[in-house]
Each structure stands twice: as structure tokens, then as C-alpha cells.
C-alpha positions in Angstrom: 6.4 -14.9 -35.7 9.4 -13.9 -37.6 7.1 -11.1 -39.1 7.0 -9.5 -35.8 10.4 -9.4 -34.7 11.1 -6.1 -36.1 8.2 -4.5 -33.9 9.3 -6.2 -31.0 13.0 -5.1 -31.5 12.0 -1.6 -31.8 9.4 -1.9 -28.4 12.6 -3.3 -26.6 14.9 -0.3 -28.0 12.0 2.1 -26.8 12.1 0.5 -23.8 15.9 0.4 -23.4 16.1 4.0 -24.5 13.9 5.4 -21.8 15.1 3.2 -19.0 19.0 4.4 -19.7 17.4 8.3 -19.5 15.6 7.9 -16.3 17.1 5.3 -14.1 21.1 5.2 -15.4 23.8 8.1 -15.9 24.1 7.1 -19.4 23.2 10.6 -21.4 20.2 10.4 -23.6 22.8 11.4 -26.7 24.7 7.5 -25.6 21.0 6.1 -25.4 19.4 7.2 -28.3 22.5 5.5 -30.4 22.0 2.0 -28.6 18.3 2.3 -29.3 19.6 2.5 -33.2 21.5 -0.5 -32.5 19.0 -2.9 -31.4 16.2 -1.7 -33.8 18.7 -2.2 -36.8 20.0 -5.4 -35.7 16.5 -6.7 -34.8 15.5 -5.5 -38.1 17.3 -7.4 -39.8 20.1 -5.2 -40.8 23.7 -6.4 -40.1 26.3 -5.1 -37.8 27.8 -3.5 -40.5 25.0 -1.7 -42.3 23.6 -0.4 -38.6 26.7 1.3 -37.7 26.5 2.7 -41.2 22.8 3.3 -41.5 23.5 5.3 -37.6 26.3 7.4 -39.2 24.4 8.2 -42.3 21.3 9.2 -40.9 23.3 11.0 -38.1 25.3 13.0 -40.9 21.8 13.8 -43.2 20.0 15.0 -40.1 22.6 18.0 -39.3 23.3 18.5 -42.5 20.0 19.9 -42.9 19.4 21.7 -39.8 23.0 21.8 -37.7 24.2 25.3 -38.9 20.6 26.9 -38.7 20.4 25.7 -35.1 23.6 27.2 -34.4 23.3 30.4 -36.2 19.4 30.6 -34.2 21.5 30.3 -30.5 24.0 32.6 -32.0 21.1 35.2 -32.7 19.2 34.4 -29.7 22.5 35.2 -27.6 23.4 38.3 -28.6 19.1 39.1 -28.1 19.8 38.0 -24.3 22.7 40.7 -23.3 22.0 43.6 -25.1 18.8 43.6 -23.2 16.4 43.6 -26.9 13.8 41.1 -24.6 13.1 43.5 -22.1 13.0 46.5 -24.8 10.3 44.0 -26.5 8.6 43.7 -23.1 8.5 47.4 -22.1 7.2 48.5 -25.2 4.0 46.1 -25.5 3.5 46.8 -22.2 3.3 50.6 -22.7 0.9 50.0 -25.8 -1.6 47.7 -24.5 -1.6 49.9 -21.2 -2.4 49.0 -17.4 -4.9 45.9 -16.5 -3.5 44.4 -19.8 0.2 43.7 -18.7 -0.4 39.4 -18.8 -1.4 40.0 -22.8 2.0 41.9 -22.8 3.6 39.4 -21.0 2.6 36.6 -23.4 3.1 38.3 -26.4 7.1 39.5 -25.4 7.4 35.6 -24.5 6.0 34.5 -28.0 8.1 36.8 -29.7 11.6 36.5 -27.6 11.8 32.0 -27.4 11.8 32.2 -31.0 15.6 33.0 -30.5 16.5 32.9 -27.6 15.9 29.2 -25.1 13.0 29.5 -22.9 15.1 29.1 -19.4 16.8 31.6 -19.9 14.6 34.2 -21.5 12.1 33.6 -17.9 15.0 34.5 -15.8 16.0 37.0 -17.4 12.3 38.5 -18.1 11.0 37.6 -14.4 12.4 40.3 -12.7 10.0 42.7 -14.7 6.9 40.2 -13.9 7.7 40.8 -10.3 8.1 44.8 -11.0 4.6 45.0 -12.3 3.0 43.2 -9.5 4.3 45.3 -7.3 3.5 48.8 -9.1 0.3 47.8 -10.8 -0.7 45.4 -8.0 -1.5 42.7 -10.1 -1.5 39.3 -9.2 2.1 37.4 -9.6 1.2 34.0 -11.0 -1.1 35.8 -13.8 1.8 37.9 -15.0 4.3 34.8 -14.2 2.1 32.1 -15.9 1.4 34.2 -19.0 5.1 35.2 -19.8 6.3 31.3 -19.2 2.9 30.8 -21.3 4.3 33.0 -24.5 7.8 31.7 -23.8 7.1 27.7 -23.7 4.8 27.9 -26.8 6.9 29.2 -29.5 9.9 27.1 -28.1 8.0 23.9 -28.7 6.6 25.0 -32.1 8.7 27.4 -34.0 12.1 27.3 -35.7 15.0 28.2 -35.4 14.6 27.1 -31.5 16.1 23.7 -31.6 14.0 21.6 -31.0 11.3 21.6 -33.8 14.3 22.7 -36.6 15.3 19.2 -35.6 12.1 17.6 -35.9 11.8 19.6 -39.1 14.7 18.0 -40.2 13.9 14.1 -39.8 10.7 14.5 -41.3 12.2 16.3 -44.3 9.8 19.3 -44.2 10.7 23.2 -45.1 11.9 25.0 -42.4 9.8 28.1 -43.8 6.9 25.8 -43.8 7.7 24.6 -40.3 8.1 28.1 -38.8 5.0 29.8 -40.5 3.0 26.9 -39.4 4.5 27.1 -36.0 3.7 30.6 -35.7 -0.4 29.9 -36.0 -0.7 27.4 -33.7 1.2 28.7 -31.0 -1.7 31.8 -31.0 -4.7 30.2 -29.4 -2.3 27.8 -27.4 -1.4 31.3 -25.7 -4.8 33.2 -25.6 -5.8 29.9 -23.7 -2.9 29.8 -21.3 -3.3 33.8 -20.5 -7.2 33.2 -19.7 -6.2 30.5 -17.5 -3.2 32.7 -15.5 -6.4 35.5 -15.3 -8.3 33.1 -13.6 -5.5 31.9 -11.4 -5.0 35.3 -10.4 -8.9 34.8 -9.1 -8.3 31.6 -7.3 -5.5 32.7 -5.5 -6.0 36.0 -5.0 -3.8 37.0 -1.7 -0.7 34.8 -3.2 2.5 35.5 -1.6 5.2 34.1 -2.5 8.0 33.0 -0.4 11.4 34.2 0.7 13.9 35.1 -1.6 16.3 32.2 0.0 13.8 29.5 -1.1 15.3 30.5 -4.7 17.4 27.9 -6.1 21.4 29.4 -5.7 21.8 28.3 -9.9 18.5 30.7 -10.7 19.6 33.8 -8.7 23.3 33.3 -10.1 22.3 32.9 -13.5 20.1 36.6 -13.4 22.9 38.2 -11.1 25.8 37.3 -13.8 22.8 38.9 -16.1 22.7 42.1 -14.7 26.2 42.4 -14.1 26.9 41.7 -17.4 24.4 43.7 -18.7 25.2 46.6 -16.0 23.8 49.9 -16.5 23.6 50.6 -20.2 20.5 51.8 -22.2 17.9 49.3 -23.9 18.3 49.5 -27.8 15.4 50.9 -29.6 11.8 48.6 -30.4 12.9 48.1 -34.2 16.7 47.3 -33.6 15.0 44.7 -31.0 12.9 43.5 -33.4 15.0 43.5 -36.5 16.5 40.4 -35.9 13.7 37.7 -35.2 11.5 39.9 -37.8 14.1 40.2 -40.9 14.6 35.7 -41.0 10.9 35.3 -40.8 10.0 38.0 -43.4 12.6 36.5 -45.8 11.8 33.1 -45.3 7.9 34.1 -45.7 8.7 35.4 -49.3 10.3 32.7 -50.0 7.2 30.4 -49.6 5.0 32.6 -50.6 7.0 32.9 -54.3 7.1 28.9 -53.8 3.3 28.6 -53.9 2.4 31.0 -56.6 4.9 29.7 -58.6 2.5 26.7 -58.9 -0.5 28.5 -60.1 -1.0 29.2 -63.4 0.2 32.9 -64.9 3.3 32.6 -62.4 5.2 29.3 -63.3 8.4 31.2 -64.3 8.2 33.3 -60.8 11.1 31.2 -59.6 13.3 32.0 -62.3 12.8 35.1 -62.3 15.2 37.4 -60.5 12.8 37.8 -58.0 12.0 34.6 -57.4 16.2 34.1 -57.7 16.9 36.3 -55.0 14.6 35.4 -52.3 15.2 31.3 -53.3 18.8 32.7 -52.0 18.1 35.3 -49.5 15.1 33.3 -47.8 16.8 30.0 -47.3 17.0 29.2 -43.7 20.9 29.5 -43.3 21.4 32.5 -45.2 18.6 34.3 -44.0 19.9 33.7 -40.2 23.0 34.8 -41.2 21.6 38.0 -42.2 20.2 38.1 -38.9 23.1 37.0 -36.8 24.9 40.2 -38.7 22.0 42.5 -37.9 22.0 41.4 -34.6 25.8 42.2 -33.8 26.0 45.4 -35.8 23.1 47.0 -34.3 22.3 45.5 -31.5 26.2 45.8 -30.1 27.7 48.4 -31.8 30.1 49.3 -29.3 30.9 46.0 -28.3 35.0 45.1 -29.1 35.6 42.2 -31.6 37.0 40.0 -28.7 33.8 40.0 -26.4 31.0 39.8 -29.1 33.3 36.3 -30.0 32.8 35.4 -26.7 29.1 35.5 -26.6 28.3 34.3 -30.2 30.3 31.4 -28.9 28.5 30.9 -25.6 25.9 30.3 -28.0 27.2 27.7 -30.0 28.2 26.0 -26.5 24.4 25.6 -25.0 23.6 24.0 -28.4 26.4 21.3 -29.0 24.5 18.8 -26.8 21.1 19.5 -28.7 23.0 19.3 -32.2 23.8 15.8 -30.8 20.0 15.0 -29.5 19.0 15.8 -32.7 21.2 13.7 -35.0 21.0 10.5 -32.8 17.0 11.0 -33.9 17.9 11.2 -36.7 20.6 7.8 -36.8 17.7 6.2 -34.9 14.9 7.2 -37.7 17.1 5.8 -40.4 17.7 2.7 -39.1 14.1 2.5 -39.1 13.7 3.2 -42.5 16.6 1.5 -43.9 15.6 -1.9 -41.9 11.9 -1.6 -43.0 10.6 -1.5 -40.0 8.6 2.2 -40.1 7.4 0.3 -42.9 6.4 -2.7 -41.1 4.5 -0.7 -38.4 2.7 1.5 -41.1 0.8 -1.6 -42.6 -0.4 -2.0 -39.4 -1.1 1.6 -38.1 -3.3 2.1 -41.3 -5.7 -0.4 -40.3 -6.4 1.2 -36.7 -9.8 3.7 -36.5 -6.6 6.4 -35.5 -6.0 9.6 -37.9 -2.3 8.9 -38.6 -1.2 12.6 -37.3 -1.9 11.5 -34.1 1.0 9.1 -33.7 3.6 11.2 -33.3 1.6 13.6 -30.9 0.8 10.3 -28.6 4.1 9.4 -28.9 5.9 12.5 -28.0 3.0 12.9 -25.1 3.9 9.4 -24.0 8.0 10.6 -24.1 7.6 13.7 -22.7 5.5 12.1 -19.9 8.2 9.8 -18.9 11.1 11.9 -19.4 10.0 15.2 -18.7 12.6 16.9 -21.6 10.4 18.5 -24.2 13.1 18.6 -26.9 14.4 14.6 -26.2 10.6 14.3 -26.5 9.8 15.2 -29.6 13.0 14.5 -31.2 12.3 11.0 -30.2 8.8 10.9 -31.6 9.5 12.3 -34.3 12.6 9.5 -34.9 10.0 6.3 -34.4 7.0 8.1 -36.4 8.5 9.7 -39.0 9.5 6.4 -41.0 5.6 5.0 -40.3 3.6 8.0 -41.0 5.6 8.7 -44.8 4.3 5.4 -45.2 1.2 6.6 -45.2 -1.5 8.0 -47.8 -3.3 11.1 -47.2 -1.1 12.6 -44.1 0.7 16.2 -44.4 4.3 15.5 -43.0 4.2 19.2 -42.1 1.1 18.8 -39.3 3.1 15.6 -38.8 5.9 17.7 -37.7 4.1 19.8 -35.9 2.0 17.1 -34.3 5.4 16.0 -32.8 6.3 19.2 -31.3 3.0 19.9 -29.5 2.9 16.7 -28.4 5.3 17.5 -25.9 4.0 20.1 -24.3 1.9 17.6 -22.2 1.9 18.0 -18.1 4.9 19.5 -17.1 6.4 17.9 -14.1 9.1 17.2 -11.7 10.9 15.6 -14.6 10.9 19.4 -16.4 13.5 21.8 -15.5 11.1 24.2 -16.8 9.0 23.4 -14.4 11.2 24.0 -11.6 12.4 27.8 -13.1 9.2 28.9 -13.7 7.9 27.5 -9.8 10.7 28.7 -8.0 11.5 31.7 -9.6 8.0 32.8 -8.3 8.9 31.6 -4.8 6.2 28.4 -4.8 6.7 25.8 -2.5 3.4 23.9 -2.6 3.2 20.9 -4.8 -0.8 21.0 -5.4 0.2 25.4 -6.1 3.0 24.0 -8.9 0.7 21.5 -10.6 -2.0 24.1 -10.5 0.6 27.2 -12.1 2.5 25.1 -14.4 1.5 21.3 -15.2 -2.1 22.2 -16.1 -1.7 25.3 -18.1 1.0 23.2 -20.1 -1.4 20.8 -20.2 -4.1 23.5 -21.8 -2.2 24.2 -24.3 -1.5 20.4 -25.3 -5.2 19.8 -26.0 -5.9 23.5 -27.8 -2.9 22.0 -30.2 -4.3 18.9 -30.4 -7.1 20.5 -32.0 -5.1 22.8 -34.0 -3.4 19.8 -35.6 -6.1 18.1 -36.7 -7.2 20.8 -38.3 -4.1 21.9 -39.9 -3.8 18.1 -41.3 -7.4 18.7 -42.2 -6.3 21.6 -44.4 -3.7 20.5 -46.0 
């Protein structure tokens, strides 16, 4: 029996953890921490050593990823008022033309929630959805759903959005890696979520939505400080829009790129070389957000005074304090784990169940994100029980484990989802069976098509 108390200490911390998120006022940072406590203690660790392994595992976790998350909302800030998302969004819609405004849509929201957090880039994008309807007289929820489609996608799945740098970092893969792979899956995630809003647009065809005063006071504040903010100054050109999110991901790209040649034979000296020097340097994760954070102030706000580009780099840095937080309580939580042999515990068992080990943290950040509705708690969490089992493990990529741990929680979106109030209310729905139908199951979609892509990607590798 005493073999098992280590797996029922960490079922009761699970347990504790996601009662004190749904039914108390205790914040999830607070519950995440006493979750660490009681798996360490039942683990066998002592007082001591838990409140050491917490701190420790705390520290490592942001010491990989904290300044990369905070340069990303730094980037992603300045993106937001100097109006380079709606430049993106203009622009693809003029080149893909009329009829195709939804493949627009979704490809502006891929691009833009790599930066920039997903909330915020729908309010501030919706007002063009609702402009095209009208001219083009297209169908609302098709141009609504695709956008949120693009947007959620990439937020789940690509760095330097917050949540999978952090899952990123308590599994202990590249960043680089993490983003490139992010970027592929997200793809037929979205085609499948625009040809659902197409055929959305069919099913409710004479959609209307309702009055402007049904909007929630927060939303319509939120896009009014927007444009007034924003007031009447010219979008910056395509490529200063771009230059930002492109410029990291390019560098980064090298980077890996020189990384895997360098194992082949004829190029083993590739990363000493200058070459290989210079990109190892420029295509790190920090330095090559820095770049961007630079490019984005000095082109993207050139006439902007010293004082008020401070102000919104740090506006920034304040919307991602609480997430740094999230994300290195996971991280206190997966050490304990670790450190108290537990993961290890679990692992013996998990590798004797007819289950491809890739799967358990994308059941357990479905499971998570089912209960608690926040994607990002979700997959930070399953990536803090799962990571210690599945290294554990022979034959399992940690990357597609990562990854695994992100999709996961894109599963049903629900009352329990702020996103799934902006996106439904922004678009004037008051109908529950209406929301399910234009949020909760295209979310859902996109869950299984990455389900898929997972296993494959695991398959792969």
C-alpha cells in the first residue's frame, strides 16, 4: 500500500487544485503552490526539501522562458496600437479578393496571436469582420468564427504567446523547436475551422445579430479606449507590420536549421563556424525578440515620444505578470514530482497501459481545460503532472509531448472560457444552442484535427 501513496497524494493535490480554481477565491497561482505541497509531502519529501524543491523548480521554469514571455507581450503591445493587425488584415484581404475574405480572416488571426493575446487581438480585429459583412454581404459568424479560428490556434500552439513558451519550458524543449512545430499544426487546425464557419454561414443563413446594448460594457470599453488611442493616424506599411513577428521566427529558423545540419556529416564544424556563431547568438529566443521588440518601436512608432512608448511596452509586461506566475507554479509543481519520484512512480505504470504515451498530456490538458475552462492554466497544468511521467518514458519526442499539451486544451470551449464569451458577444449571440454551435464545436474541430497531427508528429520524430 505504501507503494501507492505517492499516486494517491498527487490524485488528491489534483483534486485540491481544481476544486480551489472553481468553487473558492483562492487564485490558481495560490493553488497550484498547495498542490506542490501535498504531492511533495505525500511523496515522501520533507517539509524542508518541498518548499525548496517549489522554489527551485519555480526559479528554473522562468529562468528559461520569463524574459521571452515578457519581451513576446512587449512585441505584441506595440503590434496592438500602431494598428500593424489591421494593416495585416487589409492587405490579405485585398490579395485573396472578394468571396474569400474568411481565408483572410483566418490567416490575419494566425499571424497576429503569435504576438499579440487572442482577447484582445478579436476586439480589436472584429470591427473589420463586421465591415465586411456589411459591404460584401457576407455572412457574420463565417467571417467572425474564422478570424477567432486563426487567432485561438496559434495562441494555443506557438511561442512566444505565453502559454506554450511555458509548457516549452517544463518540458525542457527548444523554443525554436516549439514554435516551428507549432506553426504546422496550427494549419489544418484552421483550414478545418474556416470550412466549418463556411458552412455555418449555410446553416444560418439570415443571422442577425442582436442590439449593440446586449454587448458586455468591458468589450465595447476595451475597443473604444482602442480607437481613441489609436485616433486617426495612418496604418504602417505590410512589411513594417510584418517585420516584427517575421524577423524572431526567421532567426530562430536558422538557428535550427544550422543545429540539424551540423549533425550530418560534411557540416560538423557548421556551429563553429562564424556562421553557425552568429545565428547560435542572434537566433536564441531572447535575443532574437529583442531584435524584434527594437524593430517594433523604431518602425512601427517612430514618432512616438520616449515617455508614451514606456508606457505601452509596460502595459505589456503588466497583462503578463500573472501568467509568468501560472507558469512557474507548473513548473514548482512538476519538480516536486520529479524530485519526489513520483512522475517516476506513475511512468512504470503508464508504460504498461495499451495508450501511446503522447496522449497523456493531451487527455490531461483536455480533462483541465474541461473543468476549468482557462486554456493556458490548462496546459500549464498538464504539462506540470505529465512532463515528469512521459521523460520517463522510451520512445516518446518531448517536443510532440509539448505540443500534445497545448492542443489538448483547445477542447470545447465553454462558459468557463472568457474566450468564449468575447468571441459570442462581440457578435451580438444570445442563444446558448447558437454559442455552442459558433464557438464550443469549432474549438472542438480543431482539438481532434490536432489530435491527429500529434500523433503523427510523435510518429515522425
Amino acid at each position: 500500500m505504501e507503494l501507492y501513496i505517492p499516486i494517491i497524494g498527487l490524485a488528491v493535490a489534483v483534486f485540491v487544485l481544481v476544486f480551489l480554481v472553481l468553487r473558492t477565491r483562492v487564485h490558481a497561482l495560490i493553488a497550484m503552490l498547495i498542490a506542490a505541497s501535498i504531492a511533495g509531502i505525500s511523496g515522501g519529501l520533507s517539509a524542508v526539501q518541498t518548499v525548496d524543491t517549489i522554489t527551485k523548480g519555480f526559479g528554473s521554469t522562468l529562468g528559461s522562458i520569463g524574459i521571452v514571455i515578457g519581451l513576446g507581450v512587449m512585441m505584441g503591445r506595440v503590434l496592438e496600437v500602431s494598428g500593424a493587425a489591421e494593416q495585416i488584415a487589409y492587405s490579405f484581404i485585398k490579395w485573396l479578393g472578394k468571396k474569400r475574405e474568411e481565408w483572410a480572416l483566418a490567416i490575419t488571426g494566425y499571424i497576429v496571436s503569435i504576438p499579440i493575446f487572442v482577447d484582445s487581438a478579436f476586439v480589436i480585429l472584429y470591427p473589420l469582420v463586421k465591415a465586411l459583412a456589411k459591404k460584401g454581404q457576407r455572412n457574420l459568424l463565417t467571417l467572425g468564427v474564422a478570424l477567432a479560428g486563426g487567432l485561438i490556434i496559434t495562441h494555443h500552439a506557438v511561442p512566444p504567446t505565453p502559454g506554450p513558451l511555458g509548457v516549452a519550458g517544463i518540458f525542457g524543449v527548444d523554443i525554436g523547436a516549439m514554435m516551428l512545430a507549432g506553426l504546422v499544426l496550427a494549419v489544418p487546425c484552421v483550414i478545418g475551422i474556416v470550412l466549418y464557419a463556411r458552412w455555418l454561414g449555410k446553416k444560418y443563413p439570415d443571422f442577425q445579430p442582436s442590439m449593440d446594448d446586449e454587448e458586455p460594457q468591458d468589450l465595447r470599453v476595451a475597443h473604444d479606449n482602442y480607437l481613441a488611442e489609436k485616433g486617426a493616424k495612418a496604418l504602417p506599411g505590410l512589411t513594417l507590420s510584418l517585420l516584427p513577428i517575421v524577423t524572431p521566427i526567421a532567426l530562430i529558423f536558422i538557428n535550427a536549421v544550422n543545429g540539424m545540419l551540423a549533425k550530418l556529416d560534411g557540416f560538423s564544424g557548421l556551429t563553429e563556424s562564424l556562421w553557425g556563431q552568429t545565428f547560435a547568438f542572434l537566433g536564441s529566443p531572447v535575443i532574437a525578440l529583442a531584435i524584434s521588440v527594437l524593430l517594433a518601436v523604431s518602425t512601427l512608432m517612430p514618432k512616438v515620444d520616449k515617455q508614451q512608448t514606456l508606457e505601452r511596452l509596460e502595459e505589456g509586461l503588466q497583462s503578463a505578470g500573472i501568467i509568468l506566475l501560472v507558469t512557474g507554479a507548473g513548473g514548482a509543481l512538476g519538480a516536486v514530482l520529479r524530485e519526489s519520484g513520483t512522475g517516476n512512480l506513475l511512468a512504470q505504470h503508464v508504460a504498461s497501459l495499451p495508450l501511446s504515451p503522447v496522449l497523456i498530456p493531451f487527455f490531461i490538458a483536455t480533462l483541465v481545460r474541461l473543468i476549468q475552462g482557462s486554456g493556458t492554466v490548462a496546459m500549464i497544468t498538464a504539462a506540470s503532472i505529465s512532463a515528469p511521467i512521459v521523460s520517463q518514458l522510451p520512445g516518446i519526442n518531448m517536443l510532440a509531448a509539448a505540443q500534445a499539451a497545448t492542443m489538448g486544451a483547445l477542447f470545447f470551449s465553454y462558459f468557463n472560457d472568457s474566450m468564449f464569451w468575447v468571441v459570442n458577444r462581440m457578435m451580438g449571440i444570445k442563444d446558448v444552442k447558437q454559442q455552442i454551435m459558433v464557438w464550443s464545436v469549432p474549438t472542438t474541430i480543431a482539438w481532434a484535427i490536432s489530435l491527429v497531427g500529434v500523433v503523427l508528429l510523435d510518429w515522425l520524430l
